[in-house]
N, C-alpha and C positions, 0 to 999 in steps of 0.2 A: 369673285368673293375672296379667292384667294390669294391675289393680287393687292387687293384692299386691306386685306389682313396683315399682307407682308409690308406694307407703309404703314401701318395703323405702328408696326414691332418696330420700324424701321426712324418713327418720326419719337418713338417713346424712348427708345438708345439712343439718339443725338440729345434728345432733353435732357437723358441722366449726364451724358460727357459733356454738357455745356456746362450743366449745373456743377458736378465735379470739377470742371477744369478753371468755373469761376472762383470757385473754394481757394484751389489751387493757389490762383494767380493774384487772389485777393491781398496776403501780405506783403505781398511784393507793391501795391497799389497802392498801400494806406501806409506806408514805409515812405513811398513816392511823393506821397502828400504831406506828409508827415516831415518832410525833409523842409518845407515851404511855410510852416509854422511858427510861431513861439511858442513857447514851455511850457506856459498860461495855459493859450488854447489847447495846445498839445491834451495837456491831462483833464480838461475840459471838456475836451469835442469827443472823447472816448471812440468809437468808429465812423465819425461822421468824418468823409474825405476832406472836402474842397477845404483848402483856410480862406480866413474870411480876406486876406489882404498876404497876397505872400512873400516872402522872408527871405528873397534870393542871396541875403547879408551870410545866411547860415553855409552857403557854400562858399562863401570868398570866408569866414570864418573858419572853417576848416580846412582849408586850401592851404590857407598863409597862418593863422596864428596856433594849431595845432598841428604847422609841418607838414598836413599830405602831402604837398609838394614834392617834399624829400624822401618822406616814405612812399611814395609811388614811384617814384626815379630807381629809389633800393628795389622797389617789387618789380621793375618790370628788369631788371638789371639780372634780379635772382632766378624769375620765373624762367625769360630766353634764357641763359645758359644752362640752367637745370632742363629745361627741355633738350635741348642741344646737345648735351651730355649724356642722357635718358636714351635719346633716338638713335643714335650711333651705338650706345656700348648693348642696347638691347637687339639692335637687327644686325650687328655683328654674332651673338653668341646665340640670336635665334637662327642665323642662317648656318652656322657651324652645328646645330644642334639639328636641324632641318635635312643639312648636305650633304654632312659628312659623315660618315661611320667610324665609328672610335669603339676601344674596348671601355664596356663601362657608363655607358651613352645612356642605357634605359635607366641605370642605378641611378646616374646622374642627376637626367630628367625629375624621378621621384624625389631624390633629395632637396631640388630645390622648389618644388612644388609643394611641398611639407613644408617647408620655411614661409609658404603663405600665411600659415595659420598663429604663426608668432608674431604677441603684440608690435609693432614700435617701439615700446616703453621698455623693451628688457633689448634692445640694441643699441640704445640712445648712451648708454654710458661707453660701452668700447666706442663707439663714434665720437664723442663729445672727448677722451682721452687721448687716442688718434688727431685729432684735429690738434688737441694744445700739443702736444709732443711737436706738431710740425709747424708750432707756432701763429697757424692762422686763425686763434683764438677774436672773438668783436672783430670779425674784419668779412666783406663783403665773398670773397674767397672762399673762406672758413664756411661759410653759409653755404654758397654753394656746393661744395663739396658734401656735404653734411648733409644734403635736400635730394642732390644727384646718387649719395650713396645708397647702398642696401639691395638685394637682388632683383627690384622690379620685378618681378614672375610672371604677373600677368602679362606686360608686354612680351618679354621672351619669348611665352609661349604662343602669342598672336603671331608672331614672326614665324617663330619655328616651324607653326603649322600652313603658314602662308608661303614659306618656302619650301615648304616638303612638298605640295602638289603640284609646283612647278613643275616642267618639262625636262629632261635630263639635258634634251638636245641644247637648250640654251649652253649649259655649261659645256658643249662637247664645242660646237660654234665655236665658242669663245677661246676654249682649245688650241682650236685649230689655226685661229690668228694670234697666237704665241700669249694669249694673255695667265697669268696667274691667279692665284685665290684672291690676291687682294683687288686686282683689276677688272675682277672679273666679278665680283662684289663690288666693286665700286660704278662701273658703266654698265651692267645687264641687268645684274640682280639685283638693286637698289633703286634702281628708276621703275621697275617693275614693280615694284611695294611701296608705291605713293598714299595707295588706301589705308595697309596698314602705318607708314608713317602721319599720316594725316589724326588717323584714332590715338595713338600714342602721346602724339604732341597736343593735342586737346586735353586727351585726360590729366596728363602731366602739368599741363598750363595749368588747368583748373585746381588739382591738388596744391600744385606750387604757390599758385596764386591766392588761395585761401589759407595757406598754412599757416598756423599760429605757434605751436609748439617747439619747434627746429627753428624757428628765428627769436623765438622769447627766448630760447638756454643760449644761444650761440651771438645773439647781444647783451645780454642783459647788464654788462657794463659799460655800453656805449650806444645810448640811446638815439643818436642820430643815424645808427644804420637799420633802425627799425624798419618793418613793412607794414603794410596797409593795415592788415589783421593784426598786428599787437599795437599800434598806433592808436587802437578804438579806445585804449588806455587813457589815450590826453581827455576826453573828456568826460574821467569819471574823477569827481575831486572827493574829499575829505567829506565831504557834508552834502555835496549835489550832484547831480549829474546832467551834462548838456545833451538832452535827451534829439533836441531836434538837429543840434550838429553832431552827434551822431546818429542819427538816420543819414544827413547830407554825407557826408565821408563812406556809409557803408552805398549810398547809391552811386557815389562817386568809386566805391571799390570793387561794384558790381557790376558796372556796363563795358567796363573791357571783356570780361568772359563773354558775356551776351554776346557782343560783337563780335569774337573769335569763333564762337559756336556756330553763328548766324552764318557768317562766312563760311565755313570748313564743314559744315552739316552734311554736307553731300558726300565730302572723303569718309567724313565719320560713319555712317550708315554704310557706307559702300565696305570701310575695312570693316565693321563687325559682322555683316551679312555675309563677307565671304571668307572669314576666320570661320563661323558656323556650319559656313556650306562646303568645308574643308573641312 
């Protein structure tokens, strides 16, 4: 009886997470569909998926005559080196914060763990000021830098605490065959934080790669260095909007994350379960 009862609980919980998890996945499906449409049906068919005859023109339409093309080239250009920039300057100053003992270390820590809770919006000017002073104002660089800057905190702190449970002996080891802080960071300590480099470079893609704010101020006079996300712009005109090529463009700006996630899911999981269990 008891046994019965516990599938009876057990078949009513996958019912609710199917049924949730169809909710879920359902805009993402009729988005999917919705990309294979015209305008017509579009506002016609209301939630009914399949189009009646589908419209693969909407994605060669937004590929080539609204430029994804070249805003995808900018976004995958901005997102890798903003990652890149990200993962190094974050598991350098979280393995310094992690390793070493400094005077000032906990103040430290707190000060920039406070700096979580400040918006974006109130450092976007000293950043946005900085960048023109150095000249790399509409320029692909200029973005970068601007996307790469600001304290990341979260990753730091993933690192920090991912190389504080380390073993001391690694660093003694490595000691011992003459190597230094950087060498020593660079072939022991750095191969060893593949999980947490893995969560980092995910989340980071993903911020980067969705960002609309930081590449709208830092092109906004040179429209052909746009990304994906401010791009969705070409198809909202004066009087209409292309509603189905954009859906195709945002499905077209949504299956590189997918793919990345899909891929790396296992680093990702493996570095947040053991930042936790640290």
């Amino acid at each position: 009886m008891r046994a019965r009862q516990k599938r009876v609980n057990g078949l009513a919980i996958h019912s609710v997470l199917i049924a949730l998890g169809i909710v879920w996945v359902y805009p993402f499906v009729w988005m999917l569909f919705s990309s294979l449409k015209t305008n017509t049906e579009l506002i016609a068919s209301g939630i009914k998926l399949l189009p009646e005859v589908p419209q693969w023109d909407n994605y060669n339409r937004a590929w080539t005559e609204a430029n994804f093309s070249g805003y995808f080239q900018n976004t995958v250009i901005i997102t890798v080196a903003t990652v890149v920039i990200v993962v190094l300057m974050c598991a350098l100053t979280g393995y310094a914060l992690g390793r070493v003992q400094f005077p000032g270390r906990k103040l430290f820590v707190i000060v920039i763990t406070a700096t979580m809770f400040m918006p974006k919006g109130y450092t976007i000017l000293p950043i946005y000021m900085t960048i023109k002073y150095m000249g790399l104002l509409n320029s692909l660089p200029g973005v970068i830098l601007a996307e790469s800057s600001g304290a990341h905190v979260l990753f730091i702190l993933l690192f920090m605490s991912y190389f504080y449970k380390l073993p001391n002996e690694l660093e003694e080891s490595a000691e011992m065959d003459g190597a230094g802080f950087w060498r020593t960071f660079r072939t022991v300590m750095l191969p060893l934080s593949k999980p947490m480099i893995a969560t980092t470079a995910i989340m980071q893609f993903i911020w980067t790669w969705n960002s609309f704010f930081v590449p709208l101020i830092f092109t906004m006079n040179n429209p052909d260095l746009r990304t994906l996300a401010v791009g969705m712009y070409a198809f909202v005109g004066e009087h209409s909007v292309d509603w189905t090529g954009m859906a195709a463009a945002a499905v077209i700006s949504i299956m590189p994350i997918i793919a990345v996630f899909v891929a790396f899911q296992r680093f990702f999981i493996e570095g947040i379960s053991g930042s936790v269990k640290g």
